[in-house]
C-alpha positions as a Markdown table, in Angstrom:
| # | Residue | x | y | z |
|---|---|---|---|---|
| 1 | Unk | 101.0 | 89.5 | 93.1 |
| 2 | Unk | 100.5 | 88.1 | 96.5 |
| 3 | Unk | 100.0 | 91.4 | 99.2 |
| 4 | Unk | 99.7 | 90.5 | 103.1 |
| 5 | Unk | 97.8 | 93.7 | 104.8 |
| 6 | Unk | 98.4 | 94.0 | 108.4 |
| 7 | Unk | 96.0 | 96.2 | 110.7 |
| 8 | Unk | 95.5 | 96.8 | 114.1 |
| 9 | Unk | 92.1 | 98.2 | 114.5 |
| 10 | Unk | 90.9 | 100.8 | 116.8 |
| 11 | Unk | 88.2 | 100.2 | 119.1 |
| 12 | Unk | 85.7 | 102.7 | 117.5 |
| 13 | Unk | 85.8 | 102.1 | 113.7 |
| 14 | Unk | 87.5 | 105.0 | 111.7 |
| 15 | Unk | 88.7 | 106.6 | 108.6 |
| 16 | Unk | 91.7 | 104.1 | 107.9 |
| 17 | Unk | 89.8 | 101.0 | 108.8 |
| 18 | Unk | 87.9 | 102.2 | 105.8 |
| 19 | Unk | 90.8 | 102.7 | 104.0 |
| 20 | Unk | 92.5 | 99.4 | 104.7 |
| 21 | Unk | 89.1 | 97.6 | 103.3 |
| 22 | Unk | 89.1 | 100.3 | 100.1 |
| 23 | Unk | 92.9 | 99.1 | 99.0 |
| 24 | Unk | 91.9 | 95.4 | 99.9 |
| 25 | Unk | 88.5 | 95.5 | 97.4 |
| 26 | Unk | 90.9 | 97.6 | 94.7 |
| 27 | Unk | 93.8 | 94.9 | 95.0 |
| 28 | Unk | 91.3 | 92.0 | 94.8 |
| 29 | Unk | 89.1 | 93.9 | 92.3 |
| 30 | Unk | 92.7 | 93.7 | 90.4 |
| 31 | Unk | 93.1 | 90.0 | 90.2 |
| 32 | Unk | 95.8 | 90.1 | 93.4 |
| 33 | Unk | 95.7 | 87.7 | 96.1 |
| 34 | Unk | 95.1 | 89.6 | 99.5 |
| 35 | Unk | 95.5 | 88.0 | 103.0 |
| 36 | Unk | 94.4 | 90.5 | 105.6 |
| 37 | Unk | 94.9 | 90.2 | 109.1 |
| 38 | Unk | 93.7 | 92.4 | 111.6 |
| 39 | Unk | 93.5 | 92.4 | 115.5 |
| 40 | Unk | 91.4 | 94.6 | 117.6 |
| 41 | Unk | 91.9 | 97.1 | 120.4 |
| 42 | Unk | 88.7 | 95.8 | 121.4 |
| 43 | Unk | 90.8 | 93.3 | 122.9 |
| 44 | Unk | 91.9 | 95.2 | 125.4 |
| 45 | Unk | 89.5 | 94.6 | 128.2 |
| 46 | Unk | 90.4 | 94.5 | 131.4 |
| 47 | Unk | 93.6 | 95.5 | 133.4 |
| 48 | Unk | 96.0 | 92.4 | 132.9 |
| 49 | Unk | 95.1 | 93.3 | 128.8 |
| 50 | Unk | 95.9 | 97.0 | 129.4 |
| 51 | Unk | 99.2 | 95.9 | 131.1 |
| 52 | Unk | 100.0 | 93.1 | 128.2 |
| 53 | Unk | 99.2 | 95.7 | 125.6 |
| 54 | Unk | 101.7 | 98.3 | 127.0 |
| 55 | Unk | 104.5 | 96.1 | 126.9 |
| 56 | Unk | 103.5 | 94.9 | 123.5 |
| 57 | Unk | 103.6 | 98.3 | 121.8 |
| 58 | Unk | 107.4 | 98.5 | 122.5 |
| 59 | Unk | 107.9 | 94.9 | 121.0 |
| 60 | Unk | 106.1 | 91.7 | 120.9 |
| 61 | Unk | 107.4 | 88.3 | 120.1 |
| 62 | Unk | 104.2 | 86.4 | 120.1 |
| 63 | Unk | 102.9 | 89.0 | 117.2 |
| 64 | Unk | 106.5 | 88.7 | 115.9 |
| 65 | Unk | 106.1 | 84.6 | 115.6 |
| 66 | Unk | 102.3 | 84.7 | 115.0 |
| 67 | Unk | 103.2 | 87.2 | 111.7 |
| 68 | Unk | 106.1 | 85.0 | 110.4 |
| 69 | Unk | 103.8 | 81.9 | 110.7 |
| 70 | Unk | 101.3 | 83.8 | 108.3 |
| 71 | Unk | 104.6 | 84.7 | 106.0 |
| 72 | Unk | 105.7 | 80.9 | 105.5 |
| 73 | Unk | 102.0 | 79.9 | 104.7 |
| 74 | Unk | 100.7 | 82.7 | 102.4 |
| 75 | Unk | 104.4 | 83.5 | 100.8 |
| 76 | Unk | 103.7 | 87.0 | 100.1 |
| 77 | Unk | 105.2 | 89.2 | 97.4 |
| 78 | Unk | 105.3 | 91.9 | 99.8 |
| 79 | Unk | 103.6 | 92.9 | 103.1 |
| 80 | Unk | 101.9 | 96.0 | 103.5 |
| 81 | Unk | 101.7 | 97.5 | 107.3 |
| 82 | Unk | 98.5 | 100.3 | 107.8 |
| 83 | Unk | 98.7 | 100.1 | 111.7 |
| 84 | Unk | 101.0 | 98.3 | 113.9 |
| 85 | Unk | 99.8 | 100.1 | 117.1 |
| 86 | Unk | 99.8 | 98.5 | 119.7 |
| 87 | Unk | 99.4 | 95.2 | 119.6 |
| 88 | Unk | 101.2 | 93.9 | 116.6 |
| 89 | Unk | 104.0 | 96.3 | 117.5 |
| 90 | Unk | 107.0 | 97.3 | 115.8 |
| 91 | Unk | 108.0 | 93.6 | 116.1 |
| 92 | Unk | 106.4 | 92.7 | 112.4 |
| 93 | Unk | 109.0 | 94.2 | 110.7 |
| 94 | Unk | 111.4 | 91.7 | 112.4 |
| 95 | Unk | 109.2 | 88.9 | 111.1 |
| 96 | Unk | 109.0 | 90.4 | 107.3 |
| 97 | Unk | 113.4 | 91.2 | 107.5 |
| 98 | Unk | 113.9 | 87.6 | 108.6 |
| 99 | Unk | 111.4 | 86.2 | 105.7 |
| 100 | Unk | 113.1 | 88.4 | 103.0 |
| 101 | Unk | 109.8 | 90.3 | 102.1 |
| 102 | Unk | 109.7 | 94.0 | 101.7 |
| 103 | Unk | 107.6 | 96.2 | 103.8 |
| 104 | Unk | 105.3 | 98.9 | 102.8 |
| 105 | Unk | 103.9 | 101.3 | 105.4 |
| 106 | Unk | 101.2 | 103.9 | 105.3 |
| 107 | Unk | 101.6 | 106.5 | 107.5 |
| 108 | Unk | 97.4 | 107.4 | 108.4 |
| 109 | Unk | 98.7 | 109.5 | 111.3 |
| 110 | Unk | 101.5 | 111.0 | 112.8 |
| 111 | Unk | 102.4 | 108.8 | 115.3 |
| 112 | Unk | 106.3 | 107.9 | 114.4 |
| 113 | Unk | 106.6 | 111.7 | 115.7 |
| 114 | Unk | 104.1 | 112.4 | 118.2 |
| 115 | Unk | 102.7 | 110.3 | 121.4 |
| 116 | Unk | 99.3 | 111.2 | 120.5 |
| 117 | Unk | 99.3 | 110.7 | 116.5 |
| 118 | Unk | 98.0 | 114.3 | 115.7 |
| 119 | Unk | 100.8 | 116.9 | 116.4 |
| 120 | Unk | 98.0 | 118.6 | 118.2 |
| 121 | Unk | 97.7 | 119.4 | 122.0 |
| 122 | Unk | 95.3 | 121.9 | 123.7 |
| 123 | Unk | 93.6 | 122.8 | 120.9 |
| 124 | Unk | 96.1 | 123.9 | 118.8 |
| 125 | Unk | 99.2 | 122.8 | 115.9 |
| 126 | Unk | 101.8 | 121.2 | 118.3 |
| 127 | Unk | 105.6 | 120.1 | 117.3 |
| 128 | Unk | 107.1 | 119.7 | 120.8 |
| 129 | Unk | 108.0 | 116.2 | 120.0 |
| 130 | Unk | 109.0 | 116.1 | 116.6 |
| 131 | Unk | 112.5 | 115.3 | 115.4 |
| 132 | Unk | 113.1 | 114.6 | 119.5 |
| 133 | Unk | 115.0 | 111.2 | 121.0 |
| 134 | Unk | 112.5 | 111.1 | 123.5 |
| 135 | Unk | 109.6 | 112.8 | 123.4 |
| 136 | Unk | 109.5 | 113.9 | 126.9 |
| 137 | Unk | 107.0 | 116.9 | 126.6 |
| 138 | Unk | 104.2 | 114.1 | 125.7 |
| 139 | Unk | 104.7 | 112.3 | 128.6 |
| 140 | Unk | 105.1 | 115.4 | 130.7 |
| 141 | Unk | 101.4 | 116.6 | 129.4 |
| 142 | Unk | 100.3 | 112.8 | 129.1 |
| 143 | Unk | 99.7 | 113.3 | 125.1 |
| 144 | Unk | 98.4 | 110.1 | 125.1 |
| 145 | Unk | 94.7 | 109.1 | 126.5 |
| 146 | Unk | 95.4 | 112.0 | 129.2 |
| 147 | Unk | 97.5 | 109.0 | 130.7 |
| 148 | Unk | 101.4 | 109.9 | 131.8 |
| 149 | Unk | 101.7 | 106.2 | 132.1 |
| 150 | Unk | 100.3 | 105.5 | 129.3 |
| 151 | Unk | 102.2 | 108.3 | 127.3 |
| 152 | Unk | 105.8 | 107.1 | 128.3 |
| 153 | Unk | 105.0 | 103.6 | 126.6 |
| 154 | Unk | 104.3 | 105.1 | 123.4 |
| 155 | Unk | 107.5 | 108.2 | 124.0 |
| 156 | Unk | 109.6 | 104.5 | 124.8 |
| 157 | Unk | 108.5 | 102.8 | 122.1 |
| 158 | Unk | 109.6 | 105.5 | 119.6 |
| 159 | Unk | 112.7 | 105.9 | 121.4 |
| 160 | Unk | 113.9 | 102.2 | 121.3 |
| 161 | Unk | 113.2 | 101.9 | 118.1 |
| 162 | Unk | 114.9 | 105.3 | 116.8 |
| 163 | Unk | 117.6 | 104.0 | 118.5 |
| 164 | Unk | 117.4 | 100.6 | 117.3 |
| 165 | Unk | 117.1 | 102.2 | 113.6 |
| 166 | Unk | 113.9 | 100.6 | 113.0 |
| 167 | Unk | 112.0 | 102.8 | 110.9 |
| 168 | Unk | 115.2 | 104.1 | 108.9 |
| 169 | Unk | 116.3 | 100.1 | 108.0 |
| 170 | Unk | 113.3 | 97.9 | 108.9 |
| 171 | Unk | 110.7 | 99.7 | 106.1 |
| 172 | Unk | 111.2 | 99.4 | 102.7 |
| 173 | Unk | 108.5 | 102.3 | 101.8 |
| 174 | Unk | 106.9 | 104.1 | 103.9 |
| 175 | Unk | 103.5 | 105.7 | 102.0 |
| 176 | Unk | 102.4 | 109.3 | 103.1 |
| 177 | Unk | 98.9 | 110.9 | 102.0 |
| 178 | Unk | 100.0 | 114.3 | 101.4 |
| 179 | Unk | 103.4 | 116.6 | 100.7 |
| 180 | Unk | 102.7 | 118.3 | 104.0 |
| 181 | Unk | 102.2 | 114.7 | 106.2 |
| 182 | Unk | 105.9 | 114.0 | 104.2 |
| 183 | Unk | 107.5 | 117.0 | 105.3 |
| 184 | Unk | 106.5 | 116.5 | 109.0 |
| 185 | Unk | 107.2 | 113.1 | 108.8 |
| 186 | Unk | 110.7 | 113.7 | 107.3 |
| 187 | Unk | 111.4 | 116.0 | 110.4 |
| 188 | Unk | 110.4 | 113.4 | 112.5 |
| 189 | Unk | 113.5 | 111.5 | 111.8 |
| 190 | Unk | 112.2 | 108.9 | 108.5 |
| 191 | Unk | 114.3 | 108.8 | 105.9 |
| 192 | Unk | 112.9 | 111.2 | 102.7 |
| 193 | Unk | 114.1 | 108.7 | 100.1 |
| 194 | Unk | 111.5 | 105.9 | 101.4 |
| 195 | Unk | 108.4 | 108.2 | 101.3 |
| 196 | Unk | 105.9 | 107.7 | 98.6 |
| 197 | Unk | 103.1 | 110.4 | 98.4 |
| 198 | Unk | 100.1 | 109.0 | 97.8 |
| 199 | Unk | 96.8 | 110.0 | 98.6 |
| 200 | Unk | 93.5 | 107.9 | 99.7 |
| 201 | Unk | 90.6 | 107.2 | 97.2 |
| 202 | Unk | 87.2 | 106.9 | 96.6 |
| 203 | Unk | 84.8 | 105.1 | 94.1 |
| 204 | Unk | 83.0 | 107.5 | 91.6 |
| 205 | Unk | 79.8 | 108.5 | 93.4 |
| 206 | Unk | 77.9 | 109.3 | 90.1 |
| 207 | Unk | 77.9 | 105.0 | 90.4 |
| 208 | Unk | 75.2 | 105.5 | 93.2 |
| 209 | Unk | 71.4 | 106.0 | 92.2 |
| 210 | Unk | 71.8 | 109.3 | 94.2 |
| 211 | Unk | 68.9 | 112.3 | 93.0 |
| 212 | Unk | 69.9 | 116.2 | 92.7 |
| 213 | Unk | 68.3 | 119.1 | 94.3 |
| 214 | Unk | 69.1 | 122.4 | 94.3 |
| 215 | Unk | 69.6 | 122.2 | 98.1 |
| 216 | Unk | 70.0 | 125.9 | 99.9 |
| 217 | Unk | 72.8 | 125.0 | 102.8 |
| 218 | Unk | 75.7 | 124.6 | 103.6 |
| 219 | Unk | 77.5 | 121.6 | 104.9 |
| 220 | Unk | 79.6 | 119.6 | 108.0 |
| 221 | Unk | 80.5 | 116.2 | 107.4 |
| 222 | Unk | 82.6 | 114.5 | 110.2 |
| 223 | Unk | 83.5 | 113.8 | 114.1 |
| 224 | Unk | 82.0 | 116.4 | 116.3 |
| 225 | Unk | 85.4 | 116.6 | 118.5 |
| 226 | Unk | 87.8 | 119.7 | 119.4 |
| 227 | Unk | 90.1 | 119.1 | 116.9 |
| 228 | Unk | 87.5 | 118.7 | 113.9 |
| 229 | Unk | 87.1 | 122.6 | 114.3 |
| 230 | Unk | 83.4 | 122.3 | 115.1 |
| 231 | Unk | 83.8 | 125.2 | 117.3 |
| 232 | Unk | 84.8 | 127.4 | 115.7 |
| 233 | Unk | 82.1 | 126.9 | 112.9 |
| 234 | Unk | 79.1 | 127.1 | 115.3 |
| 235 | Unk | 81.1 | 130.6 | 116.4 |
| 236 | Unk | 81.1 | 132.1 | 113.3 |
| 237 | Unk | 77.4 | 131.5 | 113.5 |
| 238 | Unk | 76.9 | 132.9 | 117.2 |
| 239 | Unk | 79.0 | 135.4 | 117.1 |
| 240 | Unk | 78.4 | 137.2 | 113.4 |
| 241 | Unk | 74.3 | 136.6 | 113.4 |
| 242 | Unk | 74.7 | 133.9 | 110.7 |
| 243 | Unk | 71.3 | 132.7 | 109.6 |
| 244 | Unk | 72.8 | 130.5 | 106.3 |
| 245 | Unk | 71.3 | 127.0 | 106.9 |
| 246 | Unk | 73.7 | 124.8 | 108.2 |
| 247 | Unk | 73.3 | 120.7 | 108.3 |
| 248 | Unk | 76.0 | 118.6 | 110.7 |
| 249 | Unk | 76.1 | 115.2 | 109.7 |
| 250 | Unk | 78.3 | 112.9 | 112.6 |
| 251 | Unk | 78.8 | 112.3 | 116.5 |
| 252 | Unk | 81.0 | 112.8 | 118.9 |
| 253 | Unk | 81.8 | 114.0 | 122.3 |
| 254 | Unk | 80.7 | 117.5 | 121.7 |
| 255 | Unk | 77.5 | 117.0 | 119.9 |
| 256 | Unk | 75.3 | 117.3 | 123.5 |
| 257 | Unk | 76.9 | 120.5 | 124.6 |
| 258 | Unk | 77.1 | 121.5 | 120.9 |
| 259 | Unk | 73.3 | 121.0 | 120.5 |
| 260 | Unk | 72.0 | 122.6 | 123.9 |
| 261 | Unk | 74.4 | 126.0 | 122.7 |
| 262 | Unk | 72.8 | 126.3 | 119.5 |
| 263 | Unk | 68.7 | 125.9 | 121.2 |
| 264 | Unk | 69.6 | 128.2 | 123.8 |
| 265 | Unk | 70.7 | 130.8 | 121.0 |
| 266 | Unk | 67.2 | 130.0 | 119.3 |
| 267 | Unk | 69.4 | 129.0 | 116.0 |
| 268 | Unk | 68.1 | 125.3 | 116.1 |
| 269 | Unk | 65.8 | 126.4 | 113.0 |
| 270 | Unk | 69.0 | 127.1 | 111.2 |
| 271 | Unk | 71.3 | 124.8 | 111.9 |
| 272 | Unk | 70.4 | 120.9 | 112.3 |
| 273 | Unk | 72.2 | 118.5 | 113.9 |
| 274 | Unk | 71.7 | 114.7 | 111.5 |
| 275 | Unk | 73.9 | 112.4 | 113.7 |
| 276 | Unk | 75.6 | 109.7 | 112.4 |
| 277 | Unk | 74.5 | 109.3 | 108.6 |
| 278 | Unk | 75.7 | 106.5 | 106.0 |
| 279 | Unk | 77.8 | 107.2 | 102.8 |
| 280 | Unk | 74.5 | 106.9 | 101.0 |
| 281 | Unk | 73.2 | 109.6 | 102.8 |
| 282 | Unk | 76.4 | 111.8 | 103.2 |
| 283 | Unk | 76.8 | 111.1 | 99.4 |
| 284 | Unk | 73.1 | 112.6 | 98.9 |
| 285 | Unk | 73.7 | 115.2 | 101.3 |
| 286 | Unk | 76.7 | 116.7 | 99.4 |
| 287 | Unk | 75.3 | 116.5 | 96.0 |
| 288 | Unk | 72.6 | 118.9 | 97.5 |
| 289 | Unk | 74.7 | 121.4 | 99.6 |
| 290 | Unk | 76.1 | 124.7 | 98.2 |
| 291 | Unk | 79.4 | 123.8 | 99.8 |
| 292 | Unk | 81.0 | 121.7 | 102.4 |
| 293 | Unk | 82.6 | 123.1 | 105.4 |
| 294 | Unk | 86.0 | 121.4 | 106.4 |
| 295 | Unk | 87.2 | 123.4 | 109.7 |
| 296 | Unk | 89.6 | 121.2 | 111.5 |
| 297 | Unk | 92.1 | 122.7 | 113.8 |
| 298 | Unk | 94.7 | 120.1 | 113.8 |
| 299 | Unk | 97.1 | 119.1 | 110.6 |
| 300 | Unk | 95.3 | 116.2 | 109.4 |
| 301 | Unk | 97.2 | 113.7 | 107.3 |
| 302 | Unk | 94.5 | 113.8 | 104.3 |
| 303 | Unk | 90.7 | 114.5 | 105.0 |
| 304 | Unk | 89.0 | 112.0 | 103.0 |
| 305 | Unk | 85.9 | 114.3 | 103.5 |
| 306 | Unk | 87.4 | 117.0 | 101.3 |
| 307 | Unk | 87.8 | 114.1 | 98.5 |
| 308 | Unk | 84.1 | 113.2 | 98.6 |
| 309 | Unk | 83.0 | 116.0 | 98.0 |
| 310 | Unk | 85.2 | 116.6 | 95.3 |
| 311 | Unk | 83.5 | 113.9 | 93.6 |
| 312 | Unk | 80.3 | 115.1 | 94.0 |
| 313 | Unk | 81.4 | 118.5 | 92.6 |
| 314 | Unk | 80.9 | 120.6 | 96.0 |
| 315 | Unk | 83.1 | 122.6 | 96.4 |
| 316 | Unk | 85.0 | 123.0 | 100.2 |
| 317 | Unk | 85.7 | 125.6 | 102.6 |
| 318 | Unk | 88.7 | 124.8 | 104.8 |
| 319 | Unk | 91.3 | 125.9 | 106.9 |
| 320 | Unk | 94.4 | 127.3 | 104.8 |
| 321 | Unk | 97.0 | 125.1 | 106.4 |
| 322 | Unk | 99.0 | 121.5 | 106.7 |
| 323 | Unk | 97.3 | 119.1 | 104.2 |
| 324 | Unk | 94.3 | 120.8 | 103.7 |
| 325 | Unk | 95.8 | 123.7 | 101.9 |
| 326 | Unk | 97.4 | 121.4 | 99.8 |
| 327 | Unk | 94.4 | 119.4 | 98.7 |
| 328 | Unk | 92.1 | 122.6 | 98.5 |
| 329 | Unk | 93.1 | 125.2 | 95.8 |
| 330 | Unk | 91.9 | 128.5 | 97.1 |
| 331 | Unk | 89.5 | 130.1 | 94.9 |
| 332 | Unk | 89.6 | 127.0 | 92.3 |
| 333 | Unk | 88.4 | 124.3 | 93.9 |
| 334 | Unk | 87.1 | 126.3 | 97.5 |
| 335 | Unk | 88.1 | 128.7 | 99.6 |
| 336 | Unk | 91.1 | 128.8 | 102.3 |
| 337 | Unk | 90.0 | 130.9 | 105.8 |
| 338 | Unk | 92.5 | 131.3 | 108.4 |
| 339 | Unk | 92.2 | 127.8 | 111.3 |
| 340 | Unk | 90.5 | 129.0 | 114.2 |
| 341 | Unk | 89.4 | 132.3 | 112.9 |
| 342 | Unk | 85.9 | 131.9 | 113.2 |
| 343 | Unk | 85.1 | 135.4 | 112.1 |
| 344 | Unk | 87.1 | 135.1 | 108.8 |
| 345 | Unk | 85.1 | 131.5 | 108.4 |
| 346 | Unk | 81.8 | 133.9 | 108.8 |
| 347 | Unk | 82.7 | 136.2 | 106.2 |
| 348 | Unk | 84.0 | 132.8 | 103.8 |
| 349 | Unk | 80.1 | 131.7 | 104.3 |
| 350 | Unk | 78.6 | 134.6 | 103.5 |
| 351 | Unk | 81.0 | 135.3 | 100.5 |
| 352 | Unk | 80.3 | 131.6 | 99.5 |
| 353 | Unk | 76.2 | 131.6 | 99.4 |
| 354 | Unk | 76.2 | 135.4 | 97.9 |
| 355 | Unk | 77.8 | 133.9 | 95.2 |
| 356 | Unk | 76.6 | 131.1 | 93.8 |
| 357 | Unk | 78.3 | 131.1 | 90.0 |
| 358 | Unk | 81.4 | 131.3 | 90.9 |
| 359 | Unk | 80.8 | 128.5 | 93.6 |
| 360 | Unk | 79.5 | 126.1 | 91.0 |
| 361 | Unk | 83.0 | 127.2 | 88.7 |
| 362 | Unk | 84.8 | 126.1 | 91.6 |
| 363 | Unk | 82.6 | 122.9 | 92.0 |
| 364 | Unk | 83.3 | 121.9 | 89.0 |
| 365 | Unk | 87.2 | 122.1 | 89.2 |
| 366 | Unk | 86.7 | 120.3 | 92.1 |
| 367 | Unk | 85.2 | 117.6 | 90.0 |
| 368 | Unk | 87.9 | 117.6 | 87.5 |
| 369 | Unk | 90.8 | 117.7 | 90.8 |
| 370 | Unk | 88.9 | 114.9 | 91.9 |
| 371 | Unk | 89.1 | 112.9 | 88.3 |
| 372 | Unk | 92.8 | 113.8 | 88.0 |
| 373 | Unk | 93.9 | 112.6 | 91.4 |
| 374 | Unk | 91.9 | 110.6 | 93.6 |
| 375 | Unk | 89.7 | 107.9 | 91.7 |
| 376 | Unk | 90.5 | 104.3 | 92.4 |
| 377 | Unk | 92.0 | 103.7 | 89.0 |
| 378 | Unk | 94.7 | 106.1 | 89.5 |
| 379 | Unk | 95.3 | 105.2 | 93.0 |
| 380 | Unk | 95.8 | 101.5 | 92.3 |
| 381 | Unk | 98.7 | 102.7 | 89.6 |
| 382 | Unk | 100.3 | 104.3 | 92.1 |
| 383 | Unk | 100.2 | 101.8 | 94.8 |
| 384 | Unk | 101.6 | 99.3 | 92.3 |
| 385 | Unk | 104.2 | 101.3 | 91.6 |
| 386 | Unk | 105.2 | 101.1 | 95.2 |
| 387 | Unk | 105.0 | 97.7 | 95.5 |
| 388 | Unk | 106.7 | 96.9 | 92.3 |
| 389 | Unk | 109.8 | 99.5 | 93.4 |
| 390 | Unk | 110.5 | 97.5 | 96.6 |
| 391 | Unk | 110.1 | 94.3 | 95.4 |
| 392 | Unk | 112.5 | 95.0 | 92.9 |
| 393 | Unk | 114.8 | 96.8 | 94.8 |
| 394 | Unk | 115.0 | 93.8 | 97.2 |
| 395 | Unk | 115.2 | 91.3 | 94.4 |
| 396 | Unk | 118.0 | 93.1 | 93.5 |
| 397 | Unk | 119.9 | 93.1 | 96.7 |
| 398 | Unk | 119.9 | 89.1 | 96.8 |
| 399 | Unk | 120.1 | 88.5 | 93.0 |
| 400 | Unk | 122.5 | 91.4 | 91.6 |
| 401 | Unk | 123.3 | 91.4 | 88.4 |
């Protein structure tokens, strides 16, 4: 099978240009032939780029003709669309209808329904725009890079293309990571026949040359940002006299103001800031922690994170709702406190390292959730499936029986 991947980067690298290289290495690693073409929002430079890139988002011919010339000299099976935003634009589609291929599209974010991508807006779950023909309240409180400009191009590309019936005729499968993500996604207008649920991956960690300790602390992997519920963690210490070592591994704009809170409260003994680690080290890190802490705040579409350290048999502590309820059974594979509540999170942690049997139980279902679901043998199944189903289903519609 021939696969054409598609990607707009974003300017800081992130959890789905990770994913677009893990599906590219499983495809290839499967004897397919992968093209992947990617363009970079580090393109966007100066003010004549910014303008350029704002029209581009609605629709842009010169990604349109640049895609189709890539499509008549590769010949793809099928093309496979992670993130069109906003340079390649909605336009790709055009150039995969007019070429006959089908068109698979993972949906990393939220951003068919939502100006900003994360159904999330001062600090908190946020629908406003969901389901809406124009998404007037993210322009109105500049969703977008705190930018009303900026946050009209996005509300007008949605609307011209729900009008135009883009994503209803245009996408031959649309993949989501998690029952939750489809739900929301569903409200937002795409049609619920098209979605395929299938979560991210990753390779077996027990692969790595990684050594065991019996590690006494708990554990924060990820961006240190409002939404990542970092907050709220570093309350439940301040505010209920936690002294449970805690390591942070990750950066972000937080981490200064973060850091200075935590040495002015004299708790820099117990909890210790790593900064950006590699997956060697996060891998070690969570084969050593009694659990991981997952707090976010916002929805999230999956939370690779979670998956990790599934593999490594840690078990997770994370907020009971959107995706992260559903990919953490509570009291099987971790625990669920209510998002935000940083005094139930306190009283999670302390219930968590005062009982360390029945967190290693749990750890070990995590294991086996992780070996039923999420290794890259299973997930390349499933993505085959997908493919195969639309090809077909096209094939069908020029050569019926």
């Amino acid at each position: 099978m021939k696969v054409l991947l598609l990607h707009n980067r974003y300017q800081y690298a992130g959890g789905e240009d990770s994913v677009v290289q893990a599906e590219k290495a499983l495809l290839e690693e499967n004897g397919h032939q992968v093209v992947l073409n990617e363009v970079g929002n580090d393109e966007i430079v100066s003010i004549e780029d910014r303008i350029n890139a704002a029209f581009s988002a609605i629709y842009s011919s010169a990604s349109k003709h640049y895609v189709s010339k890539i499509i008549d000299h590769f010949c793809p099976d099928v093309v496979h669309i992670h993130n069109f935003f906003p340079l390649l634009s909605p336009s790709v589609y055009d150039a995969c209808k007019n070429a006959n291929v089908p068109v698979v599209q993972t949906l990393h974010n939220y951003r068919l329904g939502c100006p900003n991508a994360m159904l999330f807006r001062n600090n908190t779950a946020c629908e406003d725009c969901l389901g809406k023909r124009i998404a007037w309240s993210g322009i109105l409180h500049a969703c977008y890079r705190g930018s009303h400009l900026q946050s009209a191009v996005v509300a007008a590309m949605l609307a011209v293309h729900g009008q135009r019936g883009t994503w209803q005729k245009s996408v031959d499968a649309y993949i989501s990571l998690t029952a939750f993500q489809k739900a929301k996604m569903v409200q937002a207008g795409l049609p619920r026949e098209k979605i395929y649920i299938k979560p991210n991956y990753i390779f077996d960690p027990q692969s790595l040359n990684i050594t065991r300790s019996n590690g006494e602390y708990a554990l924060f992997v990820g961006r240190i940002s409002p939404e990542k519920g970092i907050s709220t963690l570093l309350d439940a210490y301040l505010q209920n006299s936690l002294h449970i070592p805690l390591k942070i591994a990750g950066i972000g704009p937080q981490l200064e103001n973060l850091r200075a809170s935590i040495q002015s409260a004299g708790l820099d003994n117990v909890i210790q800031f790593l900064g950006q680690q590699d997956k060697l080290a996060v891998m070690q890190l969570m084969h050593n922690a009694k659990f991981l802490i997952f707090p976010s705040i916002w929805y999230e579409t999956f939370g690779l994170t979670m998956v990790e350290a599934f593999a490594c048999s840690l078990p997770v502590l994370a907020s009971g709702w959107g995706s992260m309820a559903e990919i953490v059974e509570n009291n099987v594979t971790g625990l669920h406190f209510q998002s935000g509540n940083s005094t139930d999170l306190a009283n999670k942690i302390k219930w968590a390292f005062e009982h360390p049997e029945e967190m290693i139980c749990m750890g070990k279902n995590a294991r086996s959730a992780y070996e039923a679901r999420y290794t890259h043998e299973n997930n390349y199944q499933q993505l085959i499936a997908i493919y195969q189903a639309v090809i077909d289903k096209k094939r069908r519609f020029f050569f019926p029986e």
